[in-house]
C-alpha positions as CSV (number, residue, x, y, z in Angstrom):
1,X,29.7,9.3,-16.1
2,X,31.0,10.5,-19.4
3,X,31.6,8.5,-22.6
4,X,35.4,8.7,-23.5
5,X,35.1,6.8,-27.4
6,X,32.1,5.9,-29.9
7,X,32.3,3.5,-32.4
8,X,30.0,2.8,-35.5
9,X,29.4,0.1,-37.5
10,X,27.1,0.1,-40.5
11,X,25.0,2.2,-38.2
12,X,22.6,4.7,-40.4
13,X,24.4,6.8,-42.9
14,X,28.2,5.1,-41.6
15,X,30.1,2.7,-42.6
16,X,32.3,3.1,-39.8
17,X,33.2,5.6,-37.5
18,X,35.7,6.1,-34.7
19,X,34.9,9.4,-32.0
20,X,37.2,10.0,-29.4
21,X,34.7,11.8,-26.6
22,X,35.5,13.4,-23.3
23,X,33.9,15.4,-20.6
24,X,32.7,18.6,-21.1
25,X,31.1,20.0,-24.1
26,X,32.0,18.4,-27.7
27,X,29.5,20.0,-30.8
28,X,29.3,18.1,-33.8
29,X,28.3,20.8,-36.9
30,X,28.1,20.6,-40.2
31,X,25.3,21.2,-42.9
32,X,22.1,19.2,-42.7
33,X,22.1,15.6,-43.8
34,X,25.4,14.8,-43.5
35,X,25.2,12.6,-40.4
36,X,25.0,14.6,-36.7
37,X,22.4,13.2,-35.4
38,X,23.4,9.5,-36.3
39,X,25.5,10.2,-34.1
40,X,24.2,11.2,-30.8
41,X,21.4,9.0,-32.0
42,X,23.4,6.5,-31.5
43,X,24.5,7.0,-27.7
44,X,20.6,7.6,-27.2
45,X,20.1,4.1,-28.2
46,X,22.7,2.4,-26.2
47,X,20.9,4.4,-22.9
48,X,17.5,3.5,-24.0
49,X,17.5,0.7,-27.2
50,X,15.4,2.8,-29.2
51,X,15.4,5.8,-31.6
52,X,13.8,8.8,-30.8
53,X,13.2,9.5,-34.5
54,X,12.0,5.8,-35.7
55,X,10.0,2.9,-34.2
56,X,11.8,0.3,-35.9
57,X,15.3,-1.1,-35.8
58,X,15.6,-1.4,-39.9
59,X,16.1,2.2,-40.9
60,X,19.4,2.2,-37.9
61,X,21.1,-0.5,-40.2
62,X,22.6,1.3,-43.6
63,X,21.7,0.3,-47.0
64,X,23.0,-2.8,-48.0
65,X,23.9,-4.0,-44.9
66,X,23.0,-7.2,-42.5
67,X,23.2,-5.5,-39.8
68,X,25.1,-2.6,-37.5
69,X,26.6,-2.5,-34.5
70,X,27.1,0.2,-31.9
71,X,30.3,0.6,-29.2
72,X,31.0,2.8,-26.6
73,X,33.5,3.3,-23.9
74,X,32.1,4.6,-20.6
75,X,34.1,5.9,-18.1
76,X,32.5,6.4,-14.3
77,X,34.8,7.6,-11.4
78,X,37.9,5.2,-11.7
79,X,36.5,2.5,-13.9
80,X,35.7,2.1,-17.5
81,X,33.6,-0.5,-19.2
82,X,33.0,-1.3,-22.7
83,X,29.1,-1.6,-24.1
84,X,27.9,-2.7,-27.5
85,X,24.9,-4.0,-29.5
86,X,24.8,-5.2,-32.6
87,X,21.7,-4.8,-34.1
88,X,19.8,-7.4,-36.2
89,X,16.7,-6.5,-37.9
90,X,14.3,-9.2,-38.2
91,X,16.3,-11.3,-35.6
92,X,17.4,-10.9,-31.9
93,X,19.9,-8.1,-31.2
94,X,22.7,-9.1,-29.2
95,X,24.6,-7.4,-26.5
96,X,27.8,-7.2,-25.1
97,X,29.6,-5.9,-22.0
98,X,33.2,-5.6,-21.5
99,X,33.4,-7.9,-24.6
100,X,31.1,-10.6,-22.5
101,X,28.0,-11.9,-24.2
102,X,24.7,-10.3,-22.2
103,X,22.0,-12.7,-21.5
104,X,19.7,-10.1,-23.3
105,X,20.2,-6.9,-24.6
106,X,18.0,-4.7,-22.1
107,X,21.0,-6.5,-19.2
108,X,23.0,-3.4,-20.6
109,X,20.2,-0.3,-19.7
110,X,21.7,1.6,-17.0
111,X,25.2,1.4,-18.1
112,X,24.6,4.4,-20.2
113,X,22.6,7.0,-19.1
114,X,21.3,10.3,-21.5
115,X,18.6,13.0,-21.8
116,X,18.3,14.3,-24.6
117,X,16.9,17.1,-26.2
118,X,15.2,17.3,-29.7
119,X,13.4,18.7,-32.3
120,X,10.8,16.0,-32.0
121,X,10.6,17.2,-28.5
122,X,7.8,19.4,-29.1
123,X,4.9,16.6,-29.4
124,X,5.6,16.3,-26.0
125,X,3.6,18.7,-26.2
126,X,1.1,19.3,-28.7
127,X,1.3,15.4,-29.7
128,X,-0.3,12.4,-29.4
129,X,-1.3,11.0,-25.5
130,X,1.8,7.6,-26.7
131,X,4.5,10.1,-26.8
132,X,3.8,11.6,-23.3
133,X,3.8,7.5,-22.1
134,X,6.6,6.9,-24.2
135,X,8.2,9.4,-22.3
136,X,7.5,8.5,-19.0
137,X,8.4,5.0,-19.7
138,X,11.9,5.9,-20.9
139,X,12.5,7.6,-17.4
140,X,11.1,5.2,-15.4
141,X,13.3,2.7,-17.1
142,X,16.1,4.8,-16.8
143,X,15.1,5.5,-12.7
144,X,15.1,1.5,-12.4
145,X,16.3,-0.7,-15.1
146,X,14.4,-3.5,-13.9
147,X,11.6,-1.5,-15.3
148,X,12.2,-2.4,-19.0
149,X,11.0,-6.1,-18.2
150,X,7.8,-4.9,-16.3
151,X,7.2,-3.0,-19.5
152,X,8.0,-6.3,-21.9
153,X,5.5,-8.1,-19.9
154,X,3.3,-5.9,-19.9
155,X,3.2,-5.0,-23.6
156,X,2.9,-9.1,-24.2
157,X,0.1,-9.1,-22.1
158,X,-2.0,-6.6,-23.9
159,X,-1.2,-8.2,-26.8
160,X,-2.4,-11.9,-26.0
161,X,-6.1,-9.7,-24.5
162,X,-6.3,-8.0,-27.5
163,X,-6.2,-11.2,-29.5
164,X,-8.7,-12.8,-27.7
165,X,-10.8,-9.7,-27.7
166,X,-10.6,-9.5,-31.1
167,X,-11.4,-13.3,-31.8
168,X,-14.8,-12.6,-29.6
169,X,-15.7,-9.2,-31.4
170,X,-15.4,-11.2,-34.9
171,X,-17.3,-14.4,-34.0
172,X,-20.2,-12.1,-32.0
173,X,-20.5,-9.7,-35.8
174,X,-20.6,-12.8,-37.9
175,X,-23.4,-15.0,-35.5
176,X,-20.9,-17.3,-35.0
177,X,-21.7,-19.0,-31.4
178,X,-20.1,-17.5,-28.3
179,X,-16.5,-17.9,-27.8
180,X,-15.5,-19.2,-24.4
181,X,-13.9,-16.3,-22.3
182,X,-13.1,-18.4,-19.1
183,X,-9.4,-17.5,-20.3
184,X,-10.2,-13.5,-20.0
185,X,-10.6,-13.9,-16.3
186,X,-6.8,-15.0,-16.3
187,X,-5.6,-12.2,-18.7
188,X,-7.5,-9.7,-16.4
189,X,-5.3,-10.5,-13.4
190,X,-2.0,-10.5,-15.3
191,X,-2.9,-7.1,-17.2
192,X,-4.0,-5.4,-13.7
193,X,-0.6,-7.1,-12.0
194,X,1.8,-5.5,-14.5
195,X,-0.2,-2.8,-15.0
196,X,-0.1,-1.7,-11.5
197,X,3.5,-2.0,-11.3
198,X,4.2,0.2,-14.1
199,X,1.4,2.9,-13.0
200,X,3.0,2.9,-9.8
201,X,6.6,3.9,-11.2
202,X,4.8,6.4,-13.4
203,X,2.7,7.8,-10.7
204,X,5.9,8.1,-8.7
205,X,8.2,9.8,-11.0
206,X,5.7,12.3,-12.0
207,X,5.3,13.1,-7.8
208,X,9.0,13.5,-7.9
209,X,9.2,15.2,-11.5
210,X,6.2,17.7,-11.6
211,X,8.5,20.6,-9.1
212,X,12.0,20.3,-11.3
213,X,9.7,21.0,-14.0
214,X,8.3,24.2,-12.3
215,X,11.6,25.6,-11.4
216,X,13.0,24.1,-15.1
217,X,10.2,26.6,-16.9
218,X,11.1,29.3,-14.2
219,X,14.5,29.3,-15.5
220,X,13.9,29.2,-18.9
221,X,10.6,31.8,-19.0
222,X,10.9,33.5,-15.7
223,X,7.5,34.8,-14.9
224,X,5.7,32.7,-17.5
225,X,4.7,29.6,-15.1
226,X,3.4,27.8,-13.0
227,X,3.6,24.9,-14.7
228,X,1.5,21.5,-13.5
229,X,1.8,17.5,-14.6
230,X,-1.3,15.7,-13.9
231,X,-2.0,12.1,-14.7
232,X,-5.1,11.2,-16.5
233,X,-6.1,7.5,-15.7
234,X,-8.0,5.3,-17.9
235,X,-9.1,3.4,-14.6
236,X,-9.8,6.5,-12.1
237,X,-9.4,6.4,-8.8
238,X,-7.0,7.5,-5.8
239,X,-4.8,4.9,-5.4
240,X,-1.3,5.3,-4.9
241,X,0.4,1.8,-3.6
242,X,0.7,-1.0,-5.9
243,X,-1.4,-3.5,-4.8
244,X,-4.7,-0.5,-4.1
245,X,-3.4,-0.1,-7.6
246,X,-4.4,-3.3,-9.1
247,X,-7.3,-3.4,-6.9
248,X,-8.4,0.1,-9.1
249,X,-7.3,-1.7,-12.3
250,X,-9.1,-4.8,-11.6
251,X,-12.4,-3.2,-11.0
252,X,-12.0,-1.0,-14.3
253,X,-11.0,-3.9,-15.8
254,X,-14.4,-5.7,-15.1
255,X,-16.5,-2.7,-15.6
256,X,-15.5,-2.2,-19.5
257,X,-16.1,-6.2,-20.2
258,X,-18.7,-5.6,-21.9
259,X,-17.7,-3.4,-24.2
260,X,-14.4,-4.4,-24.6
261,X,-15.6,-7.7,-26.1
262,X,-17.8,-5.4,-28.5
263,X,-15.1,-3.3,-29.4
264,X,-12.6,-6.3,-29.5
265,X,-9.7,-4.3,-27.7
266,X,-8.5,-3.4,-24.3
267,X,-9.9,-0.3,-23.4
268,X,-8.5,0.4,-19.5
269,X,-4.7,0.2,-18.5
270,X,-1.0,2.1,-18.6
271,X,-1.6,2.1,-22.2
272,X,-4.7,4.1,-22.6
273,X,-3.1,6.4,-19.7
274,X,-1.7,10.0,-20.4
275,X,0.1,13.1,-19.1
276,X,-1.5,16.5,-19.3
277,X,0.5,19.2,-19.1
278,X,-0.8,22.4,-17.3
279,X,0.7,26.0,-18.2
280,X,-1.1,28.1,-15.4
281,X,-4.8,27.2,-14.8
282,X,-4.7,25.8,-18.8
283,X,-3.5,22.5,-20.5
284,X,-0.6,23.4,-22.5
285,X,-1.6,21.1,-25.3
286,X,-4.1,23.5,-27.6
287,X,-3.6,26.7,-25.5
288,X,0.0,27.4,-25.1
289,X,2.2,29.3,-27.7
290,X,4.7,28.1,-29.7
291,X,7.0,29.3,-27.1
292,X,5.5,28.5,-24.3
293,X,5.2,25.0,-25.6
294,X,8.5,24.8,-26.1
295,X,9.5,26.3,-23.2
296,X,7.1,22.9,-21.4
297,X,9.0,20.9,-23.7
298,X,12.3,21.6,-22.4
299,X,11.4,21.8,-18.7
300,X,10.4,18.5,-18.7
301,X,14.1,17.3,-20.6
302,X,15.8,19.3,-17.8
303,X,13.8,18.1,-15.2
304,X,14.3,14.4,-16.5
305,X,18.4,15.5,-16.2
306,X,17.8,17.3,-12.7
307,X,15.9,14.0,-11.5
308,X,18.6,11.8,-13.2
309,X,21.6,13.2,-11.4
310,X,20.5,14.0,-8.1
311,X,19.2,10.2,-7.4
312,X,21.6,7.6,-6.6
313,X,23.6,5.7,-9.2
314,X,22.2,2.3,-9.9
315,X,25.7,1.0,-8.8
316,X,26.7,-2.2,-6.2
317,X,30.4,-2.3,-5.6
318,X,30.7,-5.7,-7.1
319,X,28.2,-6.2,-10.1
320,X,26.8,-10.0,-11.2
321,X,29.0,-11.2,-13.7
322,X,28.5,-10.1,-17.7
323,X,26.7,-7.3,-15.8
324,X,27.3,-4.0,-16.3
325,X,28.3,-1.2,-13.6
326,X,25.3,1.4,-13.1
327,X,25.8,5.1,-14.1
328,X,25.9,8.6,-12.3
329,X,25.4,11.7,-13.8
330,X,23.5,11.3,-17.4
331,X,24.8,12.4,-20.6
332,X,23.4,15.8,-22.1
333,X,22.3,15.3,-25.6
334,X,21.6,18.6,-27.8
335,X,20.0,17.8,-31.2
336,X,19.2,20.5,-33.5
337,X,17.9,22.0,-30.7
338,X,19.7,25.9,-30.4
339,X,17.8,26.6,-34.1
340,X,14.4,25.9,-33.0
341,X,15.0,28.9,-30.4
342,X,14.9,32.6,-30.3
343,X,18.2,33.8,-28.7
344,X,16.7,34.3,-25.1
345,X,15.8,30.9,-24.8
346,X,19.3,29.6,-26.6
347,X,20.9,31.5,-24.1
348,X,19.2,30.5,-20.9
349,X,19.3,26.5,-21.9
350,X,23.2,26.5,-22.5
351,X,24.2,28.0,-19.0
352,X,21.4,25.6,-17.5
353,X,23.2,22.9,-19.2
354,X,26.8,24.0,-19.5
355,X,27.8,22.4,-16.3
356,X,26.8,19.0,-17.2
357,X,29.9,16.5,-17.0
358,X,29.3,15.6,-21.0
359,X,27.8,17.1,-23.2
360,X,27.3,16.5,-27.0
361,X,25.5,19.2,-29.3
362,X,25.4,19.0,-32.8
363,X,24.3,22.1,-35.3
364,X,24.2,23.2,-38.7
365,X,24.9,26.7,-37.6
366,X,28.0,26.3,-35.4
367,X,26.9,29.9,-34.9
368,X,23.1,29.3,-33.4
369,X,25.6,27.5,-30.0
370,X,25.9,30.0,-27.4
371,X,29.6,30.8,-26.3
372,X,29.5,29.0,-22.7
373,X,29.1,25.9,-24.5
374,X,32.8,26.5,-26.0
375,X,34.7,22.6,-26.1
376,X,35.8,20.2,-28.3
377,X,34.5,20.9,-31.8
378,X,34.0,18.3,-35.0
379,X,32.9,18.8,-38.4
380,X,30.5,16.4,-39.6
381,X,30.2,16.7,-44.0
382,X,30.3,13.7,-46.5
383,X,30.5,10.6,-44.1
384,X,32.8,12.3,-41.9
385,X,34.2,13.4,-38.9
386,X,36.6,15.4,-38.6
387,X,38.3,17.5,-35.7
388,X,37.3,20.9,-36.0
């Protein structure tokens, strides 16, 4: 799968811009600020409908605008389909495929497919426990599509417990008589039901994740591994299947009531969960190098892409209509990511990824690329681009 044209509207620092694209390598470089990674920012979004540098869809739209809108042309094999969102901050975002009107606009994940590396990589890391789940999430969805609703559900959920969790913490500080919680019981089995569901995908991918890592951090520190993921549970146990699964969150669930209803939040699920990364016999997170953390950091990106192209494509021969056709192999994304490294490590992550079918980098230093990643080349300076 490669992405053969991008097209921006009112999308960050453009008003509009028209990229041809192909397979191979293409580098966008120019100096910082001037709009590179709006750009592959961009195709991120389309694969996953969010940023990797903001939370919010607001700051996507540019100045001034109502709202921005997003196109790409995706080629797999012999056939070529057209994707687009037009985002809408404060209202519903809209989607299109092959200028039909999606029913909603996670219909279109799966259609594009990227990994990308970044900067921001490194709180993979040394960051907080949400950007470990935030990554597994992404892959999961990316695994299964399907995934993104389990995740909606989920998240609305948590969201309606909390409430109520919140309305019996208030009511029990201020001596205010006793809420009834006959509704809890309800939220309980809907929390453990989704939750389970999502911790199985999770568990899964990281069984089918953790060796590409290994190898990944072979590659690109030979010597310096082994490297471990291990999942830390808020609702221990040893289940693996989805229903044992909600069994294990059901009974976590219950055995925090009370303090949950103190506390006024939900204190066991997916969302309290994290990943902990081990470098040899020690987490990575406070005991590994700058290096060595990056070196995690990027094992776990070229595992994602290992993992990505080696499963099936999430294809049928003849899709529903006003849906889209599944990708293969994903899109490499490079942003920014050659100057974070010394030139050992530069080196060994562009022949890893050299051989992908597309792959986009984008540098101030045109420079800091290694020579096998030699393609098509733009230059990105006042609004921009420019063949180069």
């Amino acid at each position: 799968m490669h992405l053969t044209h991008l097209s921006l509207a009112d999308f960050r620092s453009y008003t509009r811009a028209e990229i041809p694209l192909g397979p191979g390598v293409t580098v966008f470089a120019g100096p910082n600020g001037q709009g590179k990674t709006n750009l592959v920012e961009a195709v991120g979004y389309l694969a996953t409908l969010g940023s990797h540098r903001v939370s919010s869809d607001a700051p996507l739209v540019r100045a001034g605008a109502e709202r921005a809108v997003v196109r790409a042309a995706v080629r797999q094999d012999d056939r070529q389909q057209l994707v687009e969102l037009e985002l809408n901050p404060g209202r519903a975002n809209r989607a299109r495929v092959n200028r039909a009107a999606a029913s909603r606009p996670r219909d279109i994940l799966g259609i594009v497919r990227s990994v990308l590396f970044a900067p921001e990589d490194l709180a993979l890391v040394k960051g907080d426990p949400s950007e470990r789940r935030r990554f597994l999430d992404e892959l999961v969805t990316a695994r299964s599509p399907r995934m993104a609703g389990v995740r909606g559900d989920y998240d609305r959920v948590l969201k309606q417990r909390n409430t109520l969790l919140k309305s019996a913490a208030l009511a029990r500080r201020h001596g205010g008589r006793s809420m009834d919680l006959s509704t809890l019981d309800v939220w309980d089995q809907h929390l453990a039901r989704t939750g389970a569901e999502l911790l199985a995908q999770r568990l899964d991918l990281i069984a089918a994740l953790a060796p590409l890592a290994d190898k990944a951090y072979e590659q690109l520190a030979p010597g310096g591994g082994p490297v471990a993921l291990e999942y830390r549970s808020s609702a221990p146990g040893e289940a693996q299947r989805r229903e044992e699964l909600f069994e294990q969150l059901s009974a976590a669930l219950a055995g925090v009531r009370g303090q949950e209803i103190e506390r006024g939040v939900t204190l066991v699920g997916p969302h309290r969960d994290d990943l902990v990364l081990r470098l040899g016999d020690l987490p990575a997170k406070g005991y590994a190098s700058h290096g060595e953390s990056w070196s995690c950091a990027l094992a776990l990106r070229l595992a994602s892409y290992d993992l990505l192209r080696a499963e099936s494509p999430y294809a049928t021969p003849e899709p529903a209509p006003g849906e889209g056709r599944r990708s293969g192999e994903p899109v490499l994304v490079l942003d920014d990511v050659f100057a974070e490294l010394d030139s050992r490590r530069r080196q060994r992550l562009a022949e890893l990824v050299a051989p992908g079918e597309q792959v986009l980098v984008t540098a101030a230093v045109e420079d800091d690329v290694p020579a096998v990643l030699s393609g098509t080349r733009f230059r990105v300076a006042d609004g921009a681009v420019e063949p180069g």
